[in-house]
C-alpha positions in Angstrom: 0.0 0.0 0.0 1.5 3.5 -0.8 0.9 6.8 0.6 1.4 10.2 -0.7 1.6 13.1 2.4 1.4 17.3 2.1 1.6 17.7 5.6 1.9 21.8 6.1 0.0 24.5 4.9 2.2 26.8 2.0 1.5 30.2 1.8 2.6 33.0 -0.1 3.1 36.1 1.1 4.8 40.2 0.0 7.3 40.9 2.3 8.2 39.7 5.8 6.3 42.7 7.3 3.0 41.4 5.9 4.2 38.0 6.8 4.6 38.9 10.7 1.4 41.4 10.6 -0.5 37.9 9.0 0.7 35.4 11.9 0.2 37.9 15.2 3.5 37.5 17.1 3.7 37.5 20.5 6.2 36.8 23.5 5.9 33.2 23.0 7.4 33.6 19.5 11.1 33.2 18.3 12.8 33.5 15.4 16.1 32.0 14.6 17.8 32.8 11.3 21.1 34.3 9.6 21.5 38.4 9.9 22.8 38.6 5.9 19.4 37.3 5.3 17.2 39.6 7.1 19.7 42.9 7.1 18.3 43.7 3.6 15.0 43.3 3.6 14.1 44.6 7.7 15.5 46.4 10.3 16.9 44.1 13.0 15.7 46.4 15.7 12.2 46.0 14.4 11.8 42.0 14.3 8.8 41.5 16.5 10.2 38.6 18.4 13.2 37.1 20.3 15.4 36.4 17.7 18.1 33.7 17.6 20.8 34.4 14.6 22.0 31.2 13.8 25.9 32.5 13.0 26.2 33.0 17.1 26.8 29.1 17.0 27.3 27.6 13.8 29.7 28.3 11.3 29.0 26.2 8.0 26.8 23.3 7.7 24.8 21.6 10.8 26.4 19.7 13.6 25.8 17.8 16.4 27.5 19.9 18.6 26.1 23.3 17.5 22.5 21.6 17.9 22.9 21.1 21.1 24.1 24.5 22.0 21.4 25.9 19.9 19.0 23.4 21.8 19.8 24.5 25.2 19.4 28.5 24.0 16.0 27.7 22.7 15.2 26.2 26.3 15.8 29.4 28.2 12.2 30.4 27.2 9.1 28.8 27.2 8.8 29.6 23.4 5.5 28.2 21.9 6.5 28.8 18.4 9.3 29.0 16.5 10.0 30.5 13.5 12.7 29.4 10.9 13.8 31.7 7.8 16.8 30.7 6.1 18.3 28.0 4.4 18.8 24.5 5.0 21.0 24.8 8.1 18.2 27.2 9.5 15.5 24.8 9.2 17.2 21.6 10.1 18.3 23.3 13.7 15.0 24.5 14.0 13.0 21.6 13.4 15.0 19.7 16.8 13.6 22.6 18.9 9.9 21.6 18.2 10.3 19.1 21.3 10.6 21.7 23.7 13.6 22.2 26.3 15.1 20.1 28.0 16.5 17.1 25.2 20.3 16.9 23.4 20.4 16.0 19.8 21.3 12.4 21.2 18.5 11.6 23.1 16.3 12.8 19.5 18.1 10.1 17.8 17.0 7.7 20.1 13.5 8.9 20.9 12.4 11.6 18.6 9.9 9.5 17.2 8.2 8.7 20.5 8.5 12.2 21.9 5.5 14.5 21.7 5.6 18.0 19.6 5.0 20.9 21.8 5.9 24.2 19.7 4.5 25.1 16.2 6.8 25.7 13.4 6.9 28.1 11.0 9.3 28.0 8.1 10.2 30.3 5.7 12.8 29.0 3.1 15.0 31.3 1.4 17.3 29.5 -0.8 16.0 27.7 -4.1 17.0 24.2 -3.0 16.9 22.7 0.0 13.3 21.1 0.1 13.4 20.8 3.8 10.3 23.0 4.7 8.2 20.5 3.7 9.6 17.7 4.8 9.8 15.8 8.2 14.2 15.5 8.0 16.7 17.0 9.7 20.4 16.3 8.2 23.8 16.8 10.8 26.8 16.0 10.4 27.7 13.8 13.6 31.8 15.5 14.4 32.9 12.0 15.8 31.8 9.8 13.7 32.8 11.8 11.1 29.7 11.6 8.6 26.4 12.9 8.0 23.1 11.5 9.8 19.5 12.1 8.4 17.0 12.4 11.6 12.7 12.2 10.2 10.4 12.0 12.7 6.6 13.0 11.9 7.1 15.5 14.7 9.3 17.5 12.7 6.6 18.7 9.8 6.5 22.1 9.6 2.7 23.6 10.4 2.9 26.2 8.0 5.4 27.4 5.3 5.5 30.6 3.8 7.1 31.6 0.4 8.5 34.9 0.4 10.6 35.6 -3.3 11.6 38.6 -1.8 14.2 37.2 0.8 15.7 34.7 -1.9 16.7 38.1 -3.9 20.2 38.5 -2.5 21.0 35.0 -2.1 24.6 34.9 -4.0 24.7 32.9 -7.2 27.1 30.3 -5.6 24.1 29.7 -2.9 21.7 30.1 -6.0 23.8 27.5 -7.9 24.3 24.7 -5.6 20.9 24.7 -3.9 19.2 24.6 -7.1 21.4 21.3 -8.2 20.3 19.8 -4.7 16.8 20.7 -5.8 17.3 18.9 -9.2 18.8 16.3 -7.7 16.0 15.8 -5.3 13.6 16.1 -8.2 15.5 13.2 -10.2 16.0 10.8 -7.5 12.9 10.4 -6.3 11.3 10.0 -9.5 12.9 6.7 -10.0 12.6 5.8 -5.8 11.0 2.8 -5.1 8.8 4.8 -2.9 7.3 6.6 -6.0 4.0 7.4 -7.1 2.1 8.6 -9.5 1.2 11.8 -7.0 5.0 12.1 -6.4 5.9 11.8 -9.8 4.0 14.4 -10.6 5.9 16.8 -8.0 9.0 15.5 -9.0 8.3 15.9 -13.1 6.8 19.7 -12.4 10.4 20.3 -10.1 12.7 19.1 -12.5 11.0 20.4 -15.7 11.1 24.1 -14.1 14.5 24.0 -13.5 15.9 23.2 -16.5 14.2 25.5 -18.7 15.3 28.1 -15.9 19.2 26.7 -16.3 18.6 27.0 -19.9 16.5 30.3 -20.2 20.1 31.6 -18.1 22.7 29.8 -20.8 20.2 31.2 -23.3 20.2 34.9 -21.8 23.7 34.9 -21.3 23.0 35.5 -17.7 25.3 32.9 -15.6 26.8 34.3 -12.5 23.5 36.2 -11.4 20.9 35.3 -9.0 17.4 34.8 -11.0 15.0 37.5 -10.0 11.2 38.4 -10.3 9.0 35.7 -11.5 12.3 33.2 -12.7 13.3 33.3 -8.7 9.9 32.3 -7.7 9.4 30.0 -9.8 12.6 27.6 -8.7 11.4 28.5 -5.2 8.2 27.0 -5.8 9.9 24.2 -7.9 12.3 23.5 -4.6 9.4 23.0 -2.7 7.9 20.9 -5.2 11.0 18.7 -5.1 11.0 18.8 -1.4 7.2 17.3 -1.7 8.6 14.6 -3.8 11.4 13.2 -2.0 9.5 13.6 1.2 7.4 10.8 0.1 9.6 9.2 -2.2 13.0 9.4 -0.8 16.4 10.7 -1.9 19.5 8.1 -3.0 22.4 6.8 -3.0 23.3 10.4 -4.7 22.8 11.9 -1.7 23.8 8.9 0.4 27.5 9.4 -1.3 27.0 12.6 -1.0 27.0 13.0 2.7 30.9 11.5 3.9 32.0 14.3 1.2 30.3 17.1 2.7 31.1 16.3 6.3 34.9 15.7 5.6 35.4 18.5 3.0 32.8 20.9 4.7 31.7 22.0 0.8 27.6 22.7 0.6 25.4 19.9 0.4 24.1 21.1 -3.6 28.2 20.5 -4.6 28.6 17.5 -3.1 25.7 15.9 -4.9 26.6 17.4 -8.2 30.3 15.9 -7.5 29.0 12.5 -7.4 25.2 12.7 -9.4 27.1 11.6 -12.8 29.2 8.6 -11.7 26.5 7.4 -9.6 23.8 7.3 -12.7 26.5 5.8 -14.7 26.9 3.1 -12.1 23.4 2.4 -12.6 23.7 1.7 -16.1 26.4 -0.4 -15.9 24.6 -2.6 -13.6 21.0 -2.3 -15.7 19.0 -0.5 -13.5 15.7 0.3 -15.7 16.1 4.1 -16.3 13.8 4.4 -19.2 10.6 6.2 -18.0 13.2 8.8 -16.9 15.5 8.4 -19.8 12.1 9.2 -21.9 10.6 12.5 -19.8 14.6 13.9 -20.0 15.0 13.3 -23.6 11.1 15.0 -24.4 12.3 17.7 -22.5 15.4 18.3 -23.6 14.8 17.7 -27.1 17.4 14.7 -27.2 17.5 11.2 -27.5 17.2 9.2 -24.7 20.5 7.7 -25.0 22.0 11.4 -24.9 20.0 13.0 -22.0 23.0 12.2 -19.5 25.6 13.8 -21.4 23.6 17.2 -22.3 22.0 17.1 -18.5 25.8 17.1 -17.2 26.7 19.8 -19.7 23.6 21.9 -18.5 24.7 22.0 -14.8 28.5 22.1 -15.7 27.3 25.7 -17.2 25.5 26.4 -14.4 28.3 25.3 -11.8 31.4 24.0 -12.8 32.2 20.4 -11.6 35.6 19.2 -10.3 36.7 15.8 -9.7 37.1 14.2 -6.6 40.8 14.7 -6.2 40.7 18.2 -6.7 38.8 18.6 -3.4 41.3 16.4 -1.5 40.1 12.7 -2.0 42.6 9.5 -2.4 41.8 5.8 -2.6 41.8 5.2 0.8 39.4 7.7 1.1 36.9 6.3 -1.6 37.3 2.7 0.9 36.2 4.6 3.6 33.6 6.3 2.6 32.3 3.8 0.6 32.0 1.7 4.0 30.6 4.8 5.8 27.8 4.8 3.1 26.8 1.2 3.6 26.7 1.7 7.6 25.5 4.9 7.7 23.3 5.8 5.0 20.7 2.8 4.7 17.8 5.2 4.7 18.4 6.5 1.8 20.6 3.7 0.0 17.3 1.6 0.0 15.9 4.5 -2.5 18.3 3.2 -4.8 16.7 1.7 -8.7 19.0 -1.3 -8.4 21.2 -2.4 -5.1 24.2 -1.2 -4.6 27.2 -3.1 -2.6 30.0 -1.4 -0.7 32.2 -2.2 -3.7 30.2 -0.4 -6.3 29.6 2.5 -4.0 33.6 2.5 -3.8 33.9 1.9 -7.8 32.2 5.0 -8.2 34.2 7.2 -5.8 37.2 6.0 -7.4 36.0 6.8 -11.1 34.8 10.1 -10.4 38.8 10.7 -8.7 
C-alpha cells in the first residue's frame, strides 16, 4: 500500500512585514535565522520577536555539537513557536527545537519518534534548494563519527510554510547554484525511488521540468553568474518546494547517500557534493541495468534529445551552471573512496534503499574512485 503526504499548509506572502502582521506574534514567539538574510530586507531592531541568529553558534553546515548549544538557548524560554527563515541549516536546527527544552540531539536520535511535539513551526525558506520546509528531515553532520546522519520523525513537519521571493533576492549565485542542483537532484531521485507514485511523480516531473528550462532560459540569456530574479526566482522556489514534496514521500539516493561522507569531511555545501558525485552514480546504474527508461524518456522530451543522450547534455547543462571538479581536486585519495564507501553502507541505509538497483560497498567505492 503507498501513501502520498502534504503535511503543512504553504503560503505566499509580500514581504516579511505582511508576513509577521498575517501570523500575530507574541512573547511566546522566536525566530532563529542568519543576519545577511534579514539585514536587507528589515531592520533588526524592528523583528517582533526574540530572535536567535544562527551564525552565534554555527559556522558552516549543521552539527551535532552546534545543535545542542542551539537546543539548550532555545530552552531558556518557554517559546511556543518557532520561527525558521533561512536555508537548509536554519530549518534543520530548528526543526530539533519543536520538542521543547530540556532534550540533546542524542536523546532525539533515540527517541524523537516517540516524543511528543510541543511548539509550532513556522518555516520560511529562502534559498532555491533545499526542500526541507516541507519535509519531516533534519540532516547533521555527527563530528565524531565523522559523517552525515538524516533524523525524520513525523514531529518535525513544519505547520505552515511561507514563500516569500523577496528574501531569496540577494541570495549569491554560488548559494543560487548549488541549492538549485540539490533541488534537481531531489527532483531526479525520487522520480525513479521505489517509494514513488504517480502523486509524487508528478511533484518531481513539475520540479525538475522548471529548472531546467530556468538553467537553460540563463545559458540562453547569457545571464550565468547572477541570482534569478522576479517571477524566474519564484518559480525555482516553488519548484524547490515541489522537489522537497517529492522526495518527502519518495525518498532521496544513493546520490545523496555518497553525498553525505563528502560534505562532512570536506565541509563544501550539500548542492556540490551531490553534483560531485550525481554523474558517476547514474552511470553506475547503467552499468549494472538499472531500468532508467521512464526517466530516460521525460529527460529526452524535455530536452529535445534522445534518450540515450540526456545524461551527457544534462551534465553539460549544470556544468554551465556550476562547474564540476573531480574528486581529487577537493582532496580525496583511494583510501578515502574505501572509507567512505563503508561509511555509506553503515551509515546511510535510509536512503541507499531509494536506490533503482542495489548497490554493494564495492560499487559504492567503484564509483568514488572513477569520479577521482
Amino acid at each position: 500500500m503507498s501513501s502520498f503526504i502534504v503535511k503543512p499548509i504553504i503560503r505566499t506572502s509580500t514581504d516579511l512585514q505582511d508576513f509577521f502582521n498575517t501570523i500575530h506574534t507574541s512573547d511566546e514567539d522566536v525566530l532563529l535565522t542568519n543576519r545577511y538574510i534579514i539585514e536587507p530586507h528589515f531592520p533588526l531592531d524592528s523583528i517582533p520577536v526574540d530572535t536567535i541568529f544562527l551564525e552565534d553558534y554555527l559556522k558552516g553546515e549543521p552539527t551535532d555539537v552546534a545543535a545542542d548549544k542551539l537546543l539548550s538557548r532555545l530552552g531558556e524560554k518557554n517559546y511556543k513557536r518557532v520561527i525558521a527563515i533561512g536555508g537548509g541549516s536554519v530549518i534543520d536546527n530548528a526543526k530539533l527545537s519543536v520538542y521543547g527544552k530540556g532534550l540533546t540531539i542524542a536523546e532525539l536520535v533515540k527517541k524523537g519518534k516517540e516524543l511528543p511535539k510541543k511548539r509550532e513551526l513556522i518555516i520560511i525558506p529562502t534559498t532555491t534548494g533545499t526542500g526541507s520546509e516541507v519535509t519531516n528531515v533534519a540532516v547533521f553532520n555527527f563530528v565524531s563519527q565523522k559523517t552525515k546522519i538524516g533524523l525524520a520523525y513525523d514531529q518535525m513537519y513544519a505547520d505552515q510554510v511561507y514563500l516569500i521571493g523577496q528574501l531569496a533576492t540577494t541570495m549569491p549565485y554560488k548559494v543560487f547554484a548549488t541549492s538549485s542542483i540539490d533541488a534537481l537532484v531531489h527532483s531526479i531521485e525520487s522520480y525513479i525511488s521505489p517509494k514513488a507514485t504517480s502523486f509524487s511523480k508528478s511533484f518531481s516531473l513539475s520540479a525538475m521540468t522548471t529548472f531546467l528550462r530556468g538553467y537553460r532560459k540563463m545559458i540562453f540569456e547569457k545571464s550565468i553568474g547572477k541570482t534569478p530574479q522576479g517571477r524566474d526566482l519564484q518559480q525555482f522556489l516553488e519548484a524547490s518546494t515541489q522537489a522537497g514534496i517529492a522526495f518527502g514521500n519518495a525518498g532521496c539516493g544513493p546520490v545523496h547517500a555518497l553525498a553525505y561522507p563528502i560534505g562532512a569531511e570536506f565541509h563544501i555545501a550539500h548542492g556540490q557534493s551531490n553534483y560531485l558525485v550525481f554523474s558517476g552514480t547514474f552511470r553506475k546504474y547503467q552499468e549494472l541495468g538499472a531500468d532508467l527508461s521512464e526517466l530516460e524518456m521525460v529527460l529526452a522530451n524535455e530536452l529535445s534529445v534522445q534518450p540515450n543522450q540526456v545524461w551527457e547534455c544534462l551534465e553539460n547543462i549544470i556544468d554551465l551552471i556550476l562547474p564540476n571538479q573531480r574528486l581529487r581536486q577537493i582532496g580525496m585519495d583511494e583510501k578515502m573512496c574505501q572509507e567512505f564507501a563503508k561509511s555509506v553502507i553503515d551509515n546511510q541505509q535510509r536512503l541507499m534503499i531509494n536506490s533503482p538497483i542495489e548497490l554493494t560497498k564495492d560499487d559504492v567505492a567503484s564509483i568514488y574512485n572513477n569520479l577521482l
